[in-house]
N, CA, C and O atoms as a Tripos MOL2 file, in Angstrom:
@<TRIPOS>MOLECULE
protein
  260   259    65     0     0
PROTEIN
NO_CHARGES

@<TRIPOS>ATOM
      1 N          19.6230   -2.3990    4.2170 N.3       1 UNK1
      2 CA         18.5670   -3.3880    4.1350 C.3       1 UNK1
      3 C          17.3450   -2.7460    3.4840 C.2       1 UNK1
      4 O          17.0860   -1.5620    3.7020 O.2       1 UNK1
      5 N          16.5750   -3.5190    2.6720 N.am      2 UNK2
      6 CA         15.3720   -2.9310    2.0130 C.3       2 UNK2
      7 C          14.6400   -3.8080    2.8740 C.2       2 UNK2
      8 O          14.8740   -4.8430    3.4980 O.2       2 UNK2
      9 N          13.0750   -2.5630    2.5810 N.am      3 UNK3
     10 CA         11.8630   -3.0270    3.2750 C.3       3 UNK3
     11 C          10.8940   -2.6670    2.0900 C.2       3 UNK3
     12 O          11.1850   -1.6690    1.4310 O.2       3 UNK3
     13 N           9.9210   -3.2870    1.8020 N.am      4 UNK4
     14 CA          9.1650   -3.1430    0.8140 C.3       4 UNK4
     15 C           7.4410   -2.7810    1.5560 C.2       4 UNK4
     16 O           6.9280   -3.5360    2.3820 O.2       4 UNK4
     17 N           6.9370   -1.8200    1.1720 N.am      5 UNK5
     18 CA          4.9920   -1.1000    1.9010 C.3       5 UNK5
     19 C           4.2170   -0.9650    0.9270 C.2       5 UNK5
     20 O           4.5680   -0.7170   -0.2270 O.2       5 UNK5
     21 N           3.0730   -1.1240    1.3330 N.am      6 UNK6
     22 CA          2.1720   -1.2890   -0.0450 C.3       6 UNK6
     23 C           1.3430    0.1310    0.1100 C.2       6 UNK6
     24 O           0.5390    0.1270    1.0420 O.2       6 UNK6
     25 N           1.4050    1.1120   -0.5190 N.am      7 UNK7
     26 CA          1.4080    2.3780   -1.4560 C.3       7 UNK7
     27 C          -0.5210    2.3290   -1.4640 C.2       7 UNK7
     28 O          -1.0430    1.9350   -2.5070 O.2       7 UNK7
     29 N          -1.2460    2.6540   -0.5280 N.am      8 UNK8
     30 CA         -2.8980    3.1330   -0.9870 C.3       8 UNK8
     31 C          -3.2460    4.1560   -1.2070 C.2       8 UNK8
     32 O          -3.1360    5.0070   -0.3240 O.2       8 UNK8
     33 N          -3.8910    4.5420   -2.6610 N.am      9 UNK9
     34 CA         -4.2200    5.6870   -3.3370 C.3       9 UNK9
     35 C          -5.6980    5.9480   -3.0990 C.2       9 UNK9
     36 O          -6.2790    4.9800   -3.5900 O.2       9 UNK9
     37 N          -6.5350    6.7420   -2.6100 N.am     10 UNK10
     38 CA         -7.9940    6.5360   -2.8040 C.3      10 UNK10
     39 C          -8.6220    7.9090   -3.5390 C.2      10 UNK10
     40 O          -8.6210    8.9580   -2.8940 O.2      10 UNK10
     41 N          -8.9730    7.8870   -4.4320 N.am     11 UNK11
     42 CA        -10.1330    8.8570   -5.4260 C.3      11 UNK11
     43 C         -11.3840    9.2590   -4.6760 C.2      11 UNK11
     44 O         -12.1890    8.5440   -4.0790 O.2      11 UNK11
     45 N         -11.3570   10.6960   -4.8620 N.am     12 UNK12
     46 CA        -13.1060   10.3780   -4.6580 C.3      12 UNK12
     47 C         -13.6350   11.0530   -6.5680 C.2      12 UNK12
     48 O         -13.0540   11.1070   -7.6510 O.2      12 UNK12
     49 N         -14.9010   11.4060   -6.0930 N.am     13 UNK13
     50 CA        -14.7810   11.6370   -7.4240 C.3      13 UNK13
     51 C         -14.8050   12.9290   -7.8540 C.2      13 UNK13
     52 O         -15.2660   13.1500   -8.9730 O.2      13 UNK13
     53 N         -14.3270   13.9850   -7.0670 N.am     14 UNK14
     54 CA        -13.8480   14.5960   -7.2800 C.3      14 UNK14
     55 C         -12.2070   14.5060   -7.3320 C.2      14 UNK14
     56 O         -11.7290   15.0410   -6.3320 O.2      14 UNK14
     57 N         -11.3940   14.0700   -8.0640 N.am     15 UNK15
     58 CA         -9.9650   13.8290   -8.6190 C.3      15 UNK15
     59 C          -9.4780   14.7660   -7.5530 C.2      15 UNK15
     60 O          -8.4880   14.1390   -7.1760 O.2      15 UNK15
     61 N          -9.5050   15.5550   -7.0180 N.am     16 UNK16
     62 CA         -8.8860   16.9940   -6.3770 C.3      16 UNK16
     63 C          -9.2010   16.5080   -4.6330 C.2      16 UNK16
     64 O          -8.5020   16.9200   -3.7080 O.2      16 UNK16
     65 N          -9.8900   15.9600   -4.5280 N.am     17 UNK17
     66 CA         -9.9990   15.1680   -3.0690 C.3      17 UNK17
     67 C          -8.9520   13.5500   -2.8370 C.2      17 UNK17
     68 O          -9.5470   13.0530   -1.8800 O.2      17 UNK17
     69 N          -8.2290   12.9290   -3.0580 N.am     18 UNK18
     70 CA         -7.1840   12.2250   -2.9990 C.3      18 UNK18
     71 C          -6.4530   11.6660   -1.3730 C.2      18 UNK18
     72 O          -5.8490   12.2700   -0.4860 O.2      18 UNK18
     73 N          -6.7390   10.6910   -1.4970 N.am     19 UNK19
     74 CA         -6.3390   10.1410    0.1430 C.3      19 UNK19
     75 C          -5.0640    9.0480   -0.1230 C.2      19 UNK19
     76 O          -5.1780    8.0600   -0.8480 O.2      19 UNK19
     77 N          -4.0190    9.3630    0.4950 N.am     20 UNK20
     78 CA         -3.1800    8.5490    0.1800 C.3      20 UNK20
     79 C          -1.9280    8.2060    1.5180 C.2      20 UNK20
     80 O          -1.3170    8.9370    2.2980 O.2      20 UNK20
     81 N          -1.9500    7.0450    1.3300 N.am     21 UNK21
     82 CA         -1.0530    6.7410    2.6240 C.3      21 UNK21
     83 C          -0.9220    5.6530    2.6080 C.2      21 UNK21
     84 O          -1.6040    5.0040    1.8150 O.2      21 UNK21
     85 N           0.2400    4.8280    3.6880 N.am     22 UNK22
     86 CA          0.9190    3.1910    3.5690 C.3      22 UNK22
     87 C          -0.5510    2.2010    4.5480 C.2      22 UNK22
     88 O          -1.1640    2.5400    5.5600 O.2      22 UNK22
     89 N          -0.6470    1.2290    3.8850 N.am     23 UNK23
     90 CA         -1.4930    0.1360    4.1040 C.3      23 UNK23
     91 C          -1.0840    0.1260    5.3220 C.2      23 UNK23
     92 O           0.1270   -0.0930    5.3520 O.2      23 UNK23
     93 N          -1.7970    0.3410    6.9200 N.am     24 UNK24
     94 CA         -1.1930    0.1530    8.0710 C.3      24 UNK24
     95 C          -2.0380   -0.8720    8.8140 C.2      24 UNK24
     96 O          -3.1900   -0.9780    8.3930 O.2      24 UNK24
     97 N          -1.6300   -1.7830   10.0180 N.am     25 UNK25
     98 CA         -1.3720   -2.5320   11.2530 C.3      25 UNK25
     99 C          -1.3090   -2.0410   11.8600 C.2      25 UNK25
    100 O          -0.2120   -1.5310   12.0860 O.2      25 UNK25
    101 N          -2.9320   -1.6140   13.0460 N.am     26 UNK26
    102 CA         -2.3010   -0.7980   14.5480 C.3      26 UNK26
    103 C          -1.8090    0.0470   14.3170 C.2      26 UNK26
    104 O          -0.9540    0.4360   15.1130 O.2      26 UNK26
    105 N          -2.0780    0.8330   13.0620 N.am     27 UNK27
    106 CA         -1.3560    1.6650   13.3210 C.3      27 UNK27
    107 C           0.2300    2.3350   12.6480 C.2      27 UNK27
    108 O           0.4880    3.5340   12.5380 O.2      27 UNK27
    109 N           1.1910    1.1100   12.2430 N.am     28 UNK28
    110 CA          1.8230    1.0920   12.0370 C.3      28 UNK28
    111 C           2.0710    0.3010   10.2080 C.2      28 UNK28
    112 O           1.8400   -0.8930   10.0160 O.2      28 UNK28
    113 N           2.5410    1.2170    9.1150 N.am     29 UNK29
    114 CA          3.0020    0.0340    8.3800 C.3      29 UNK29
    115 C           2.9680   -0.9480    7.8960 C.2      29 UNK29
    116 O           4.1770   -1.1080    8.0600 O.2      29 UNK29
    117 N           2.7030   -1.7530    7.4530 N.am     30 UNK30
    118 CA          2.4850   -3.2080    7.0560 C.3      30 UNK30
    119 C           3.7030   -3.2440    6.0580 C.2      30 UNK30
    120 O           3.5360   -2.7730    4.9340 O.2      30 UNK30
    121 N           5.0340   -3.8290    6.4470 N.am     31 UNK31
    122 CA          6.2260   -3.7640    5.7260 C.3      31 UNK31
    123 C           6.5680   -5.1230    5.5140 C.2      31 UNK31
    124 O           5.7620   -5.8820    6.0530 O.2      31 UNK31
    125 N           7.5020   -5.6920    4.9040 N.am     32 UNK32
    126 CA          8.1020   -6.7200    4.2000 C.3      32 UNK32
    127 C           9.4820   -7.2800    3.5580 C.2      32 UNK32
    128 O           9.6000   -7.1490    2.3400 O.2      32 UNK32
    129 N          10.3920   -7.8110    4.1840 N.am     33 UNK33
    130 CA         11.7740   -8.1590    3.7040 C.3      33 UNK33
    131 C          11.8110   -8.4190    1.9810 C.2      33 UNK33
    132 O          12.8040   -8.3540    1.2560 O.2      33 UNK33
    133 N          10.8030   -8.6430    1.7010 N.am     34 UNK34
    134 CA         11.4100   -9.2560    0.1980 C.3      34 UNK34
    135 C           9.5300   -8.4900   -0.7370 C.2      34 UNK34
    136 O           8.3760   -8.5290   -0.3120 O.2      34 UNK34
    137 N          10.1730   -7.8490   -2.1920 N.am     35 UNK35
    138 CA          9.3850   -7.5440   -3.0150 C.3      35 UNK35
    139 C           7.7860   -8.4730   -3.3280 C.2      35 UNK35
    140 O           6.6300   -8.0630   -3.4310 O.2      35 UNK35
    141 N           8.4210   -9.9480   -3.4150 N.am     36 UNK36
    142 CA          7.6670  -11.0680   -3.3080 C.3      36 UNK36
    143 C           6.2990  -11.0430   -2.7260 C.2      36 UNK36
    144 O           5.1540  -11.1090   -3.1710 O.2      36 UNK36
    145 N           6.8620  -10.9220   -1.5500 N.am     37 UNK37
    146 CA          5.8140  -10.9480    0.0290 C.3      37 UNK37
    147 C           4.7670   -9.5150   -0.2390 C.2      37 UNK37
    148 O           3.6020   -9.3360    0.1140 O.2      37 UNK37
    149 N           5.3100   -8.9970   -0.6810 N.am     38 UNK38
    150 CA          4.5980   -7.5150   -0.5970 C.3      38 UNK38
    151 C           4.0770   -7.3900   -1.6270 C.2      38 UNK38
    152 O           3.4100   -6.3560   -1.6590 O.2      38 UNK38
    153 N           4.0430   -8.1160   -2.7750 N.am     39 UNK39
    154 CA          3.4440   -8.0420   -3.9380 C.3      39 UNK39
    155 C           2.3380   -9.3330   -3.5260 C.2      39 UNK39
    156 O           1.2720   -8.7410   -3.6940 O.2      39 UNK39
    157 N           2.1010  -10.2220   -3.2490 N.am     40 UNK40
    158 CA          1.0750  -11.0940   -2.2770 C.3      40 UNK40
    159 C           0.2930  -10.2570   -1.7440 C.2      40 UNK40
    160 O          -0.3930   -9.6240   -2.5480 O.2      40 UNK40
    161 N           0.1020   -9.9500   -0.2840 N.am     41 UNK41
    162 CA         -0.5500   -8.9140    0.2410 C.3      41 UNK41
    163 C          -0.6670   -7.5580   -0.6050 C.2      41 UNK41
    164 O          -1.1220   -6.5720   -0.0240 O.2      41 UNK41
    165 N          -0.3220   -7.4690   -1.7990 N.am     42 UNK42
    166 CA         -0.8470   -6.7860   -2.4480 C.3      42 UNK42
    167 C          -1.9930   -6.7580   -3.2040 C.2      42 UNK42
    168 O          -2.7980   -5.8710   -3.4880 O.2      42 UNK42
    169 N          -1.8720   -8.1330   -3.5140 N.am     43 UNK43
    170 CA         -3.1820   -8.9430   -4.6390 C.3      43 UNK43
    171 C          -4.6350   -9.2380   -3.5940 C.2      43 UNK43
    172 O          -5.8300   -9.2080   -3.8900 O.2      43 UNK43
    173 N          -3.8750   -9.5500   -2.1520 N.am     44 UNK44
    174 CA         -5.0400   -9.7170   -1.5790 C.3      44 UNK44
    175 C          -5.8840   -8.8670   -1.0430 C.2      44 UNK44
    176 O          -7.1030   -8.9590   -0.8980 O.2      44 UNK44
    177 N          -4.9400   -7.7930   -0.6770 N.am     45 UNK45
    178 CA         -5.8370   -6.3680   -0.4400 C.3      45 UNK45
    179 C          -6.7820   -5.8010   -2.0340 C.2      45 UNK45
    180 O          -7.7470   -5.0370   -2.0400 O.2      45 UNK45
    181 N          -6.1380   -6.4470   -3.2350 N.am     46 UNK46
    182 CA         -6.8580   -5.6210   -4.0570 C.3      46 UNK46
    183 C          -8.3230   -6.3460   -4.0940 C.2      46 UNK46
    184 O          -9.3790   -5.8070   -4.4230 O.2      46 UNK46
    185 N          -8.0440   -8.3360   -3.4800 N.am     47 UNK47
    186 CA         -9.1450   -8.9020   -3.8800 C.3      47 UNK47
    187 C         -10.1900   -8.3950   -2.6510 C.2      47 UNK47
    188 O         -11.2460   -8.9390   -2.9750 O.2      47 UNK47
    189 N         -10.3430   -7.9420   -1.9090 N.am     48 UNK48
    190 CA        -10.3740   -7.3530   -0.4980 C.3      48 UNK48
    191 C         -11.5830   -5.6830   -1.3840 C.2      48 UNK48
    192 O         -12.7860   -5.5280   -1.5970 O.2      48 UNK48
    193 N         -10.8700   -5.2030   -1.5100 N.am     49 UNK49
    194 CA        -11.3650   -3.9540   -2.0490 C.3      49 UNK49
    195 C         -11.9400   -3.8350   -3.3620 C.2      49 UNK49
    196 O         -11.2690   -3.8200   -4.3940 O.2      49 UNK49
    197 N         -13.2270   -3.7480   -3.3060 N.am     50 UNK50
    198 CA        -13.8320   -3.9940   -4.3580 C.3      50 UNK50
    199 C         -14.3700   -2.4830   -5.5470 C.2      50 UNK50
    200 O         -15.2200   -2.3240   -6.4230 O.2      50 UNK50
    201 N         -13.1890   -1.5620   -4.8430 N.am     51 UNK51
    202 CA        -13.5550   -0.2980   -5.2430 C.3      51 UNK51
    203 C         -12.7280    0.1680   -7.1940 C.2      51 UNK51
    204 O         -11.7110   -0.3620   -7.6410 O.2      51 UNK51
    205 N         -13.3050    0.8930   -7.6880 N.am     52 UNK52
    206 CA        -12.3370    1.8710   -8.7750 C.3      52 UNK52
    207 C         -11.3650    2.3300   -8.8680 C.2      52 UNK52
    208 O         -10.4410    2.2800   -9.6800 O.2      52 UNK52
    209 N         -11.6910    3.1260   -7.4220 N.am     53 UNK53
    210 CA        -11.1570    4.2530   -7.1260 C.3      53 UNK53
    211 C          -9.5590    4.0460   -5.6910 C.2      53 UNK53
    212 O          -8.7120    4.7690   -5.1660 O.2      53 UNK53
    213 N          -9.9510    2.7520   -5.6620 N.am     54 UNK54
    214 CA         -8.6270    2.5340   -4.8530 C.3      54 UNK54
    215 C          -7.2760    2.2210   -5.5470 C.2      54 UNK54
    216 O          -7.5650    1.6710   -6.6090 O.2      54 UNK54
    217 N          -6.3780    2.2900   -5.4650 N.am     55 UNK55
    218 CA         -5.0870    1.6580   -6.4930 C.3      55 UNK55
    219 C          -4.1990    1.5320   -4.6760 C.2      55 UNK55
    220 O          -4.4090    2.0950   -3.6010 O.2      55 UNK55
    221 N          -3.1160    0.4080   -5.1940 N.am     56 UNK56
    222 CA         -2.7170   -0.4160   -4.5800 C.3      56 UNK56
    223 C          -0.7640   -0.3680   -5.0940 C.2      56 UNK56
    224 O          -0.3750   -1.2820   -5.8200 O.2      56 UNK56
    225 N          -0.2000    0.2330   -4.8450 N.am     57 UNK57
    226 CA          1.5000   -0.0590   -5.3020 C.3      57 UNK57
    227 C           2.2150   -0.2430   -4.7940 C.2      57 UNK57
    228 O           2.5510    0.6880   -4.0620 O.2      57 UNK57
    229 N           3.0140   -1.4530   -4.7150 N.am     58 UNK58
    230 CA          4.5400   -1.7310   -4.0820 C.3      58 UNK58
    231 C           5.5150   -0.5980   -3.7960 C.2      58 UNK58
    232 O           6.2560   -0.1280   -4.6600 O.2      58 UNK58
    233 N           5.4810   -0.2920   -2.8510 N.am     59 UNK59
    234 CA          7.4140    0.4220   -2.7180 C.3      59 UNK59
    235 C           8.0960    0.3570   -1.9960 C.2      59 UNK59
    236 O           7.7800   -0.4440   -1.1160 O.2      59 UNK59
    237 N           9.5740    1.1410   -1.7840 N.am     60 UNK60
    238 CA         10.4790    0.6070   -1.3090 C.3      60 UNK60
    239 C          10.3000    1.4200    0.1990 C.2      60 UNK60
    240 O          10.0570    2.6270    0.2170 O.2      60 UNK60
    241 N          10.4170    0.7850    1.1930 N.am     61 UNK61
    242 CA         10.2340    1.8180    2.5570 C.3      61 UNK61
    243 C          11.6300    2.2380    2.6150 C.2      61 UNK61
    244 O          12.4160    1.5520    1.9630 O.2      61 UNK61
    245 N          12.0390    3.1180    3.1930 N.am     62 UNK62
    246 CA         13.7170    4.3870    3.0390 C.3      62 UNK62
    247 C          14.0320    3.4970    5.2510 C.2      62 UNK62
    248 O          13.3810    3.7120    6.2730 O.2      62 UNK62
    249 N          14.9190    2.8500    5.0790 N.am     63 UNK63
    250 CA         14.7860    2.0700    6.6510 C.3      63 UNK63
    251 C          16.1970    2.9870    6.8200 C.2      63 UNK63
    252 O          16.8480    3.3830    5.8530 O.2      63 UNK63
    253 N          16.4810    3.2000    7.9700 N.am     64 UNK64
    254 CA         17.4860    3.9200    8.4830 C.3      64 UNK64
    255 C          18.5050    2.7160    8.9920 C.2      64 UNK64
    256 O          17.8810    1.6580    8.9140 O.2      64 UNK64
    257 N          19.6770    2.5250    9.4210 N.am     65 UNK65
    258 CA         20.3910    1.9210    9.7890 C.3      65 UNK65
    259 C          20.8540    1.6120   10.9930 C.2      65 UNK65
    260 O          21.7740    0.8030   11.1120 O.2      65 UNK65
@<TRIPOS>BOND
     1     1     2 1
     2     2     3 1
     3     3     4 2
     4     3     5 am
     5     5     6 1
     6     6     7 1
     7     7     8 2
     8     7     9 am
     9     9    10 1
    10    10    11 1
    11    11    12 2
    12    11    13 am
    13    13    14 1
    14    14    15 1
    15    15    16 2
    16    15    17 am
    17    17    18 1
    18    18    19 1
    19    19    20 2
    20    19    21 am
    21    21    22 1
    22    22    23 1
    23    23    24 2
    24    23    25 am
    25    25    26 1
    26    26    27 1
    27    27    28 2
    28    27    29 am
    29    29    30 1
    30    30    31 1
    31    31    32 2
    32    31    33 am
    33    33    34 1
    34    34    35 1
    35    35    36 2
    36    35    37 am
    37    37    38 1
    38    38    39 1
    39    39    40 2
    40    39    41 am
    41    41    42 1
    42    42    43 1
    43    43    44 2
    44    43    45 am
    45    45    46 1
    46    46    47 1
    47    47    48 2
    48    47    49 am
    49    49    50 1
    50    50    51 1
    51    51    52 2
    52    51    53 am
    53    53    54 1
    54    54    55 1
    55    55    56 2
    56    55    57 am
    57    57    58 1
    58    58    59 1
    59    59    60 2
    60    59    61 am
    61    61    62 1
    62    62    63 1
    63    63    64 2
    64    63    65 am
    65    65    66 1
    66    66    67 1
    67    67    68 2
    68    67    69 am
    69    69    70 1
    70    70    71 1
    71    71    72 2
    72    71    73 am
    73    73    74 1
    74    74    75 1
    75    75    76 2
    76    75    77 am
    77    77    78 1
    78    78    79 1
    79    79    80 2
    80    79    81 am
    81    81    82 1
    82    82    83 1
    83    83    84 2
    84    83    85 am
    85    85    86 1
    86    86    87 1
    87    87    88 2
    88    87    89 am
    89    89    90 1
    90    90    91 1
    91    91    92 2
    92    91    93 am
    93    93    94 1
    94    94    95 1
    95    95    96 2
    96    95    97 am
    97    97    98 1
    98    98    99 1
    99    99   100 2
   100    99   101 am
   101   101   102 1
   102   102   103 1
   103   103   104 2
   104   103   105 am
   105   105   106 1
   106   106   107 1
   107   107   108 2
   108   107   109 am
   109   109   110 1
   110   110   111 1
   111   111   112 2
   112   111   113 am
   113   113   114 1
   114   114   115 1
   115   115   116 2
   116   115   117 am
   117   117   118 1
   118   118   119 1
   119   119   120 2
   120   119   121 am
   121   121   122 1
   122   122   123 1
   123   123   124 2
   124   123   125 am
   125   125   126 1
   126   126   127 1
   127   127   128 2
   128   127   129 am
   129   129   130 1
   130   130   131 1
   131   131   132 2
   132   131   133 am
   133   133   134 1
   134   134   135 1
   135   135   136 2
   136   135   137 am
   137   137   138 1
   138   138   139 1
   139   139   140 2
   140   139   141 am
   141   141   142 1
   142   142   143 1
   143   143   144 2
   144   143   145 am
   145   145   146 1
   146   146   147 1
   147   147   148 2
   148   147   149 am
   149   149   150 1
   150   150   151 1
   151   151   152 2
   152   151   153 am
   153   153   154 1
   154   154   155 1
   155   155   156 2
   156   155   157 am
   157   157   158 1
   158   158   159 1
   159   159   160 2
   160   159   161 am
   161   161   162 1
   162   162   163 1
   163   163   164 2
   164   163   165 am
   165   165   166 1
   166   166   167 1
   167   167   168 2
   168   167   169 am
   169   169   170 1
   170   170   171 1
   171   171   172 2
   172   171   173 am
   173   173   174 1
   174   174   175 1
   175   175   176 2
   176   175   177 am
   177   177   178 1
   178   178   179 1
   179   179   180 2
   180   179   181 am
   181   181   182 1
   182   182   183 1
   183   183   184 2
   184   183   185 am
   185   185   186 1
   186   186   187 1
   187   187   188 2
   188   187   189 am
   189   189   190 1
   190   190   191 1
   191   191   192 2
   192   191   193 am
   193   193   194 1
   194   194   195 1
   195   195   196 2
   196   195   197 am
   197   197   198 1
   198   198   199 1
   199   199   200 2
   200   199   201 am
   201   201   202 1
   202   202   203 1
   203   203   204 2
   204   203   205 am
   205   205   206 1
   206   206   207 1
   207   207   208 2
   208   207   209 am
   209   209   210 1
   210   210   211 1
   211   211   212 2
   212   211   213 am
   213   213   214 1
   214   214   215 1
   215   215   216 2
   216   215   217 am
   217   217   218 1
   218   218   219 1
   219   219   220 2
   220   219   221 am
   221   221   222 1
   222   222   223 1
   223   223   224 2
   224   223   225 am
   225   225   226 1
   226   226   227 1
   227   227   228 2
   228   227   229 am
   229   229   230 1
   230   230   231 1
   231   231   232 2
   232   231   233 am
   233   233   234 1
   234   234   235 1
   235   235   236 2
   236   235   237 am
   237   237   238 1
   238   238   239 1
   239   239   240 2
   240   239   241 am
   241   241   242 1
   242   242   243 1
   243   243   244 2
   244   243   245 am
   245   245   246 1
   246   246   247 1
   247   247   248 2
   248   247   249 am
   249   249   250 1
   250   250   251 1
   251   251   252 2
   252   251   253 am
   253   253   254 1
   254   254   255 1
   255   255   256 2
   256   255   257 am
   257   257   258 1
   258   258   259 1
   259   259   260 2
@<TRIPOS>SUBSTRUCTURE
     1 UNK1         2 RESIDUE 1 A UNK
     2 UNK2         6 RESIDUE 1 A UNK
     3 UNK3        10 RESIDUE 1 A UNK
     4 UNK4        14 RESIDUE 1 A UNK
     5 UNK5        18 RESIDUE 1 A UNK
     6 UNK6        22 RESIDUE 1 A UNK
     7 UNK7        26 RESIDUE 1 A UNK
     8 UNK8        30 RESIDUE 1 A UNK
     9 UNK9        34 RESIDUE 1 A UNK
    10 UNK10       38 RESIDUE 1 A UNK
    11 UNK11       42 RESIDUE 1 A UNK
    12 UNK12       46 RESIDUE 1 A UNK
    13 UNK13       50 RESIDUE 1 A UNK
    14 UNK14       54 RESIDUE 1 A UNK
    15 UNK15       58 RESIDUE 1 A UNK
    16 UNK16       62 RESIDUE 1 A UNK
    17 UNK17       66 RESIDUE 1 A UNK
    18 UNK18       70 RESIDUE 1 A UNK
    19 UNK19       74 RESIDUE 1 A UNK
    20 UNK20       78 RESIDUE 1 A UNK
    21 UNK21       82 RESIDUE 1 A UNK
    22 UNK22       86 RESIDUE 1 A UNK
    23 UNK23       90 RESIDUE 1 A UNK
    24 UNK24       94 RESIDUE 1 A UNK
    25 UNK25       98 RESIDUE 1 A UNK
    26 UNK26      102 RESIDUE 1 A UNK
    27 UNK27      106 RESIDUE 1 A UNK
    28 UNK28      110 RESIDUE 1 A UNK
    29 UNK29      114 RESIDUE 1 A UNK
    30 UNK30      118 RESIDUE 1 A UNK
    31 UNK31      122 RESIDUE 1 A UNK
    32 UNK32      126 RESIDUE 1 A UNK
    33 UNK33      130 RESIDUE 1 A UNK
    34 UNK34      134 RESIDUE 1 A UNK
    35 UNK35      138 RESIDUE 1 A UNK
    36 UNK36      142 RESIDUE 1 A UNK
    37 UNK37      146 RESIDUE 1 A UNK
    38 UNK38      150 RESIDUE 1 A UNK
    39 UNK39      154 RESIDUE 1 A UNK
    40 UNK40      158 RESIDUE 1 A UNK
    41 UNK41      162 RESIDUE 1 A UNK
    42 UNK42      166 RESIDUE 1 A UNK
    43 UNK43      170 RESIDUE 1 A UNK
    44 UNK44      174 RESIDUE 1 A UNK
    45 UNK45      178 RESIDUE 1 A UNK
    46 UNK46      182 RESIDUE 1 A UNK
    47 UNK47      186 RESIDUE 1 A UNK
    48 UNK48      190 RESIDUE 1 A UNK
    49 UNK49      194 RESIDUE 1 A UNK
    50 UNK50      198 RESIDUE 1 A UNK
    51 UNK51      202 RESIDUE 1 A UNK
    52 UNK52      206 RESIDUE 1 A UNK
    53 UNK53      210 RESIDUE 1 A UNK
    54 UNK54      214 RESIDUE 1 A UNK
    55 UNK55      218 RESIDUE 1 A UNK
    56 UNK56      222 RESIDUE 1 A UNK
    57 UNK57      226 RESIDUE 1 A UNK
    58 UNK58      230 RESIDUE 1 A UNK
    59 UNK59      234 RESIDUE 1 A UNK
    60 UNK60      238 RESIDUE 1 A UNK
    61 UNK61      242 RESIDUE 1 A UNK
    62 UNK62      246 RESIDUE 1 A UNK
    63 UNK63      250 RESIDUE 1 A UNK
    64 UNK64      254 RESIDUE 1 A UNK
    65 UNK65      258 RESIDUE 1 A UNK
C-alpha cells in the first residue's frame, strides 16, 4: 500500500543552516492514501506560508506491511 507526506524544506539564509522534516499533526505525519489528496494540502500549506525560503514536496511514505 502507498502513503503519500508532504516533504518541508526550510532555508535560512545562511544555505548551510537547513531544516527539514514531514509536515506533522500532534506530532505525527500528516499522510494520505492517494497522490491527489496530498498534492491539495500541499497547495494549501504553500498558500499558508508566505515565506521564500520554505519549499513544500510530495512523497512517497516507505509503510511497512
Amino acid at each position: 500500500m502507498r502513503k503519500y507526506g508532504i516533504w518541508k524544506t526550510r532555508y535560512t539564509q545562511n544555505v548551510a543552516n537547513t531544516f527539514e522534516d514531514w509536515v506533522r499533526q500532534d506530532g505525527a505525519p500528516v499522510s494520505f492514501f492517494t497522490e491527489y489528496a496530498a498534492l491539495e494540502y500541499k497547495h494549501s500549506e504553500e498558500m499558508k506560508c508566505c515565506s521564500d525560503n520554505t519549499e513544500f514536496e510530495v512523497r512517497e511514505i516507505e509503510v511497512s506491511a
